[in-house]
Backbone as a chain_set.jsonl record, in Angstrom:
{"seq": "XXXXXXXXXXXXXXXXXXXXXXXXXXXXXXXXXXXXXXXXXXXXXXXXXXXXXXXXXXXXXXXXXXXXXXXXXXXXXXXXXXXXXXXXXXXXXXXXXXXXXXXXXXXXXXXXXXXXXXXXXX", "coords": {"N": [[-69.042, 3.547, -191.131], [-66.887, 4.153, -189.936], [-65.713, 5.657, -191.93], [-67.652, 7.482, -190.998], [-66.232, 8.801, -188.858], [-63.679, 9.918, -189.553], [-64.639, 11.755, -191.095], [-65.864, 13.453, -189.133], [-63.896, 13.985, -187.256], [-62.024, 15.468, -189.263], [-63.731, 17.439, -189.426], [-63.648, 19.04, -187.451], [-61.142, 19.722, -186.5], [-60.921, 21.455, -188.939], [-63.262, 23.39, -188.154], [-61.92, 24.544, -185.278], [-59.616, 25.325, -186.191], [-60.615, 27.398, -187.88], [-61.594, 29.171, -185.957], [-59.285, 29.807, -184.613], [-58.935, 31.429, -186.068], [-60.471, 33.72, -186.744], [-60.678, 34.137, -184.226], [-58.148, 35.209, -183.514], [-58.399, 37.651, -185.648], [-59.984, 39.222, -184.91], [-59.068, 40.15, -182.336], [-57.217, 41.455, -183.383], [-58.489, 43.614, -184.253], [-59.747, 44.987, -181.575], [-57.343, 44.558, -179.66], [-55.399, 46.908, -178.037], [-52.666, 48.182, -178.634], [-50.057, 48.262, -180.859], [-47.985, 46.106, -180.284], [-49.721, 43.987, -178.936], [-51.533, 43.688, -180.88], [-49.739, 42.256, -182.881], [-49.217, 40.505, -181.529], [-51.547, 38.86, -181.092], [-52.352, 38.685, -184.054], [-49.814, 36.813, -184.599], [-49.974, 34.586, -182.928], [-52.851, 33.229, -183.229], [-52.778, 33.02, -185.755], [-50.839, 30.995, -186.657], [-51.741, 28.754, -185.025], [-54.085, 28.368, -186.032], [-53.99, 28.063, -188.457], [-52.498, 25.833, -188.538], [-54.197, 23.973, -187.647], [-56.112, 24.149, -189.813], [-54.884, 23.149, -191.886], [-54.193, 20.553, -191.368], [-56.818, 19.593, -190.518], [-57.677, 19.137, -193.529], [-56.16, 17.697, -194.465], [-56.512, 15.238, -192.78], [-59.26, 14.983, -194.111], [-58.6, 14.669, -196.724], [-57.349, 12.629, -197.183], [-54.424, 9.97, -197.775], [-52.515, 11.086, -200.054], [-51.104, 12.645, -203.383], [-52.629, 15.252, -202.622], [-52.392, 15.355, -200.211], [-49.719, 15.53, -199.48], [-48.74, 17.905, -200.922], [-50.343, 19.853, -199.015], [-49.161, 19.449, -196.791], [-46.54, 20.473, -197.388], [-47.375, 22.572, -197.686], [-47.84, 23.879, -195.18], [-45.367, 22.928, -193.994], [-44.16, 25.52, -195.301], [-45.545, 27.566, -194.315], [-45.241, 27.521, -191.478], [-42.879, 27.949, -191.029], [-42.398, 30.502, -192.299], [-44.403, 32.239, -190.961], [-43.578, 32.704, -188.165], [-41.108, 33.92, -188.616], [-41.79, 36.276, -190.222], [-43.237, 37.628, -188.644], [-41.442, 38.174, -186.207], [-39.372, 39.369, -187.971], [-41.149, 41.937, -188.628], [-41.56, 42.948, -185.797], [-39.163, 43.356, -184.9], [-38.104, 45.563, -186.366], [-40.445, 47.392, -185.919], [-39.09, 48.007, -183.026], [-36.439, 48.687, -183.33], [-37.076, 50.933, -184.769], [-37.91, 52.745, -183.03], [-39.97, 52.032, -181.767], [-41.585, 51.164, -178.452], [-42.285, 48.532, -176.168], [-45.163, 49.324, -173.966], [-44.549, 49.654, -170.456], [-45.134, 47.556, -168.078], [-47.608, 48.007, -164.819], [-46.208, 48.605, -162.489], [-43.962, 48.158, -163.207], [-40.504, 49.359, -163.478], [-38.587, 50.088, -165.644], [-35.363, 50.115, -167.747], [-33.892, 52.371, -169.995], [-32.279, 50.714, -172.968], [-28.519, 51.676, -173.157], [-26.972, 53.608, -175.671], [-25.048, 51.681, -177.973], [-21.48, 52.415, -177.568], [-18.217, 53.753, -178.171], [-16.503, 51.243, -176.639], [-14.729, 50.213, -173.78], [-12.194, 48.318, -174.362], [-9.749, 46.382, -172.502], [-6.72, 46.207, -173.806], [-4.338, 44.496, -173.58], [-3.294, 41.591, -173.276], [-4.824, 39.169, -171.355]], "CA": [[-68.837, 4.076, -189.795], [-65.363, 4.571, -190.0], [-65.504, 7.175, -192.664], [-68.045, 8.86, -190.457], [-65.087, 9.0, -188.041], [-63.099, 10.545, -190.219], [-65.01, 14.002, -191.62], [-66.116, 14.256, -187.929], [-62.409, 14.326, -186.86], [-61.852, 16.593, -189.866], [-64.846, 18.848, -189.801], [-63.586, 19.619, -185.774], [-59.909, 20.368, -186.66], [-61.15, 22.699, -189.544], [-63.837, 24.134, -187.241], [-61.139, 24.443, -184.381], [-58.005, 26.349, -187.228], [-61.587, 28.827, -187.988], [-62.457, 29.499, -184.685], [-58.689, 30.486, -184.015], [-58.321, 32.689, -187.173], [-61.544, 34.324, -186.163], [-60.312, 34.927, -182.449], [-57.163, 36.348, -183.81], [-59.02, 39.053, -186.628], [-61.392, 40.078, -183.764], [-58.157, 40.542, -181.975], [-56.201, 42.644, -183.892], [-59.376, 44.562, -184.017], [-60.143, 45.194, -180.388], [-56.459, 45.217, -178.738], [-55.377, 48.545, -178.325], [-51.42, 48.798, -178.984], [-49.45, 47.642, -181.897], [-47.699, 44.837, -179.673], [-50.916, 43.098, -178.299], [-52.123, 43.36, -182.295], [-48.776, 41.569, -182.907], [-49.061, 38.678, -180.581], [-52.57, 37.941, -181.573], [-51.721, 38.285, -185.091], [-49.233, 35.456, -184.806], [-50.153, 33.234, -182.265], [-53.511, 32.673, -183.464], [-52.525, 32.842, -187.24], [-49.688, 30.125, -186.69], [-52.419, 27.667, -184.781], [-55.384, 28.63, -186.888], [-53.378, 27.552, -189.894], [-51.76, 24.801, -188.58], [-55.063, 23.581, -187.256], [-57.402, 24.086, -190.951], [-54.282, 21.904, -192.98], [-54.568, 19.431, -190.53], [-58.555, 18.996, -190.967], [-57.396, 19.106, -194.75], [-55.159, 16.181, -194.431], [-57.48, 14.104, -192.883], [-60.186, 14.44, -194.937], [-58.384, 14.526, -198.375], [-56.892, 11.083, -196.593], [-53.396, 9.705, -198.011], [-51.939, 10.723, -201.568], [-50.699, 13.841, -203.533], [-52.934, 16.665, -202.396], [-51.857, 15.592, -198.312], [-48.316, 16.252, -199.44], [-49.275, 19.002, -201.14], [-50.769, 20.689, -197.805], [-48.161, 19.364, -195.822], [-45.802, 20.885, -197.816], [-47.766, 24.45, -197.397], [-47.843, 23.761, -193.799], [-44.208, 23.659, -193.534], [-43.599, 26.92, -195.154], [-46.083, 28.732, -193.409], [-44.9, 27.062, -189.928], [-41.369, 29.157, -190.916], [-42.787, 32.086, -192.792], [-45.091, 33.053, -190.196], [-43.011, 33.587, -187.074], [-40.013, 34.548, -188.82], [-42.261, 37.509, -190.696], [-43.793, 38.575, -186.724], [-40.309, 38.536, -186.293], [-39.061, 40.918, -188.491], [-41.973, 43.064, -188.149], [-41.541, 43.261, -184.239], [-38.036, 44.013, -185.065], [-38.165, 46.957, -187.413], [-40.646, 48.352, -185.024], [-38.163, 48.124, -182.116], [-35.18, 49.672, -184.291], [-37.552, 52.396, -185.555], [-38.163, 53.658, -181.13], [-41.855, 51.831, -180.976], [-41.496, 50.809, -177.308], [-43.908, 48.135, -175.814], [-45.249, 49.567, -172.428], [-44.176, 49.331, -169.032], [-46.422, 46.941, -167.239], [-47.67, 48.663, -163.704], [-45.485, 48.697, -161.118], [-42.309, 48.298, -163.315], [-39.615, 50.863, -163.817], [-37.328, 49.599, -166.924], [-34.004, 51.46, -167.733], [-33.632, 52.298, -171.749], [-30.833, 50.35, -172.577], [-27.654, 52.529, -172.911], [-26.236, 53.223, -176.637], [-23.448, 51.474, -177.733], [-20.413, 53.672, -178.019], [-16.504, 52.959, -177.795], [-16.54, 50.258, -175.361], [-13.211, 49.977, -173.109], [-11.444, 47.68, -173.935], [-7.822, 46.473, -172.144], [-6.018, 45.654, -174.789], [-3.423, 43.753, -172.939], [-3.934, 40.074, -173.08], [-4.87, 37.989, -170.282]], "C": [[-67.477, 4.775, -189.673], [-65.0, 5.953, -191.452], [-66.564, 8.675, -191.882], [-66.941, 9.345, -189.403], [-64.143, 10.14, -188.198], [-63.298, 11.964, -190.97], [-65.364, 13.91, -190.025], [-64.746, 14.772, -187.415], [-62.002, 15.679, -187.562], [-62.216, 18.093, -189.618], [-64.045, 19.465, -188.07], [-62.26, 20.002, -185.927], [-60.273, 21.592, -187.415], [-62.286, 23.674, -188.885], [-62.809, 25.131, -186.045], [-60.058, 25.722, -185.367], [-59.351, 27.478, -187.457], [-61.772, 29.703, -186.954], [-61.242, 30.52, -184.098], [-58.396, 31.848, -185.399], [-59.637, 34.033, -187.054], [-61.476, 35.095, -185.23], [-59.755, 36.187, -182.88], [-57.383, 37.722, -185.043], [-59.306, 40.319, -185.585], [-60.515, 40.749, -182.53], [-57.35, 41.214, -182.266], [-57.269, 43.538, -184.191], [-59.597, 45.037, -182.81], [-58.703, 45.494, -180.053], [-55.988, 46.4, -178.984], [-53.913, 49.075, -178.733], [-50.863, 47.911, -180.056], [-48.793, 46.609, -181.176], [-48.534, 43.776, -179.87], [-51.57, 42.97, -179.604], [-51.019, 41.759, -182.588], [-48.931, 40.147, -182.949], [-50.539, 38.184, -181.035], [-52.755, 37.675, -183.305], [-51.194, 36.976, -185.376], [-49.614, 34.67, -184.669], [-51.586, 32.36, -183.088], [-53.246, 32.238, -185.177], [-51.69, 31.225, -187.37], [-50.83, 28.776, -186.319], [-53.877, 27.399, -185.86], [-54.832, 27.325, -188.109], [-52.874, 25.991, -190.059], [-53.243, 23.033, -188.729], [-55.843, 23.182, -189.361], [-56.434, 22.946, -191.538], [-54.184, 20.44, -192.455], [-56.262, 18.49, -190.506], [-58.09, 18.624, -192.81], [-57.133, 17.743, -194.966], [-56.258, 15.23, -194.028], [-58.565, 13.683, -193.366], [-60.205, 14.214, -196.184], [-57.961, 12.664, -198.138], [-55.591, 11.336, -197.684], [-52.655, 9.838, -199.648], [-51.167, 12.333, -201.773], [-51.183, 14.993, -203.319], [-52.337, 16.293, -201.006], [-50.298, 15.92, -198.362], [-48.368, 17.037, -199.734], [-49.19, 20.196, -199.998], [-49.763, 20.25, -196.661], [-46.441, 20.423, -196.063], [-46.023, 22.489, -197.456], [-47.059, 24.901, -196.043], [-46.284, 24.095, -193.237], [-43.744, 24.989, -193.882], [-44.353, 27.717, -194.365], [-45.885, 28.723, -192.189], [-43.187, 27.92, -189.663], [-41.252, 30.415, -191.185], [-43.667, 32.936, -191.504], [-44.413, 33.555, -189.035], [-41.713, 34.024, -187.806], [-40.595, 36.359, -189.619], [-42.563, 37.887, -189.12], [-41.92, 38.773, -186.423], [-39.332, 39.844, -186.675], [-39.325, 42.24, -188.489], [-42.003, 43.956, -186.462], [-40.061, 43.768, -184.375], [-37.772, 45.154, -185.526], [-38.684, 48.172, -186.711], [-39.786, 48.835, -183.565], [-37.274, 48.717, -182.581], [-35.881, 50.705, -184.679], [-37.979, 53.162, -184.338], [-39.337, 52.917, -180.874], [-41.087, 50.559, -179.669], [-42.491, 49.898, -176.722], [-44.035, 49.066, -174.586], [-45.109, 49.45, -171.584], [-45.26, 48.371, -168.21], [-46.277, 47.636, -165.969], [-47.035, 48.41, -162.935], [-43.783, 47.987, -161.631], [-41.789, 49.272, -163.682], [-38.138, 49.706, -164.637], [-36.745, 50.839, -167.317], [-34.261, 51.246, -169.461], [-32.452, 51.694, -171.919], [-29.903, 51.632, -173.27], [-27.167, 52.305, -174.688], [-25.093, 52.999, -176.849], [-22.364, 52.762, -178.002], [-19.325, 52.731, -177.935], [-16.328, 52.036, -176.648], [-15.248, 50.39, -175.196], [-13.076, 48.78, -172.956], [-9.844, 47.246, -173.886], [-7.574, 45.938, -173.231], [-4.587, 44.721, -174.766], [-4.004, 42.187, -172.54], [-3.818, 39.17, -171.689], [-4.084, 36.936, -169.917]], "O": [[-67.268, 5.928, -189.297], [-64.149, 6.83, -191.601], [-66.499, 9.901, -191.969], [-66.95, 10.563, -189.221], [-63.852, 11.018, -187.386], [-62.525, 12.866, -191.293], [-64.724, 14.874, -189.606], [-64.585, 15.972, -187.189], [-61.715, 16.714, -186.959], [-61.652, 19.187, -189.586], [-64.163, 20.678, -187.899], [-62.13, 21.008, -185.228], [-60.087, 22.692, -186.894], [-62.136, 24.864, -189.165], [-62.985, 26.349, -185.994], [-59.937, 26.893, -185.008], [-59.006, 28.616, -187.14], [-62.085, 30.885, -187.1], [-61.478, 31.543, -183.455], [-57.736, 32.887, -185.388], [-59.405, 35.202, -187.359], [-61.894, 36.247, -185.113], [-60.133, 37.358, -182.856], [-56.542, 38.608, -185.196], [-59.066, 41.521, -185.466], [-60.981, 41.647, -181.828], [-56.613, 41.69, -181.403], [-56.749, 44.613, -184.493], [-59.729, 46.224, -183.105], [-58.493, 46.707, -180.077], [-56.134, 46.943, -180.078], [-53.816, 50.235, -179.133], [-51.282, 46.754, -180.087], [-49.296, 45.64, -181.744], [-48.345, 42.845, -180.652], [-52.339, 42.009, -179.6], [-51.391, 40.588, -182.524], [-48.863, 39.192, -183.723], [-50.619, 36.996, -181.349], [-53.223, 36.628, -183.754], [-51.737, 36.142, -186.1], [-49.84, 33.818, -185.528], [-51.501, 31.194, -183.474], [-53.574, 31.142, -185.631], [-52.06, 30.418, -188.223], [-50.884, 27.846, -187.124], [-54.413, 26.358, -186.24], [-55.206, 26.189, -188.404], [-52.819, 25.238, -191.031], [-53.303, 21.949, -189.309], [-55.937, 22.07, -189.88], [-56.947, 21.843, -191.724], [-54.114, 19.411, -193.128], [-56.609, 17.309, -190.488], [-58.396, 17.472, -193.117], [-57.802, 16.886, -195.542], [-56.841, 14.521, -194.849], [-58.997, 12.533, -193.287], [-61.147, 13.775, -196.844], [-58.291, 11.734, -198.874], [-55.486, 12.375, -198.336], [-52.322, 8.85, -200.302], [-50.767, 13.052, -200.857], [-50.498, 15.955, -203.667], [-51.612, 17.21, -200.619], [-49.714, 16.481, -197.435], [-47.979, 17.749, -198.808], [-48.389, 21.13, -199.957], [-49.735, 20.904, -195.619], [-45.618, 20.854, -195.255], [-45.204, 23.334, -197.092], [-46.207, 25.754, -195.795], [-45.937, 24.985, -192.461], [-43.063, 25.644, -193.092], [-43.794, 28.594, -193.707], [-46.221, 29.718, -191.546], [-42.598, 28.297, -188.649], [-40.49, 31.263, -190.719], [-43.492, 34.126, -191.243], [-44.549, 34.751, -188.776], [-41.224, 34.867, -187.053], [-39.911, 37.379, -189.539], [-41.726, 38.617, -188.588], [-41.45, 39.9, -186.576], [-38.822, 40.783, -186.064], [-38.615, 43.243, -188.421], [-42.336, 45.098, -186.145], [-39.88, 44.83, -183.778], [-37.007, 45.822, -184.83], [-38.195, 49.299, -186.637], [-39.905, 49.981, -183.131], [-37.275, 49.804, -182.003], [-35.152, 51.635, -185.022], [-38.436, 54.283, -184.563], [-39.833, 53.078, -179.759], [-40.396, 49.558, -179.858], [-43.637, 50.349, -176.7], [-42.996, 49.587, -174.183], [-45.948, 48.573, -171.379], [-46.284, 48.91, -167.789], [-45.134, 47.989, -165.68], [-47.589, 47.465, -162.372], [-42.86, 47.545, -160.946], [-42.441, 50.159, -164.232], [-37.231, 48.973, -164.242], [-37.153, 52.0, -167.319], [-34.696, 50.239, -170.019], [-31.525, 51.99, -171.166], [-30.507, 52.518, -173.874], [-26.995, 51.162, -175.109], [-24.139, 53.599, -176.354], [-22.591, 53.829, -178.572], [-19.317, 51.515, -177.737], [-15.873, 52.546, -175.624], [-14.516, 50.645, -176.152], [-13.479, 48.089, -172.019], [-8.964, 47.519, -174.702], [-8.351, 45.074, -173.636], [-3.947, 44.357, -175.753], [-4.873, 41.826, -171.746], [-2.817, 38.651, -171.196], [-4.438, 36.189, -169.005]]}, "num_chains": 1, "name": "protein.A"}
């Protein structure tokens, strides 16, 4: 009984990490601007993932493959938003702008130049 417990628990986490890596494909297919790709990119990638090693774990149960996948788990829990990261960065430094949502009016910010400052100490 208690091991049926245990792949049901499983099978519904790794169902659950599919379901979001699925969303998020079908999502960077359908949204329409490189941002909104972005964010579903990550978000679902980051839970998807977190979600399948988690079904993993509990159905390999307690030894060297669950460290193993725990071990994955942490790099991909740092690799993944720090890569969206970079990528959202690069595009921001290279002019890609997200869009104005309706009914706002955002200023560009101003480039730096020679800033003034007193040079007389406080």
């Amino acid at each position: 009984m208690l091991d049926t417990l245990i792949n049901g628990i499983a099978w519904v986490l790794i169902l659950s990490g599919s379901f979001f890596t699925v969303v998020g494909a079908i999502g960077i297919l359908r949204f329409p601007d490189f941002w909104s790709r972005l964010h579903a990119a990550s978000v679902s990638d980051s839970a998807g993932v977190i979600l399948l090693l988690a079904g993993m774990c509990v159905y390999t149960g307690w030894g060297l493959i669950t460290v193993k996948l725990i071990v994955i788990g942490l790099v991909l829990f740092v690799t993944g938003p720090t890569s969206t990261h970079a990528v959202a960065n690069a595009a921001l430094v290279s002019g890609l702008r997200p869009p104005e949502g309706k009914g706002l009016k955002g200023a560009e910010p101003e480039p730096l130049s020679n800033p003034t400052v007193d040079p007389t100490p406080i």
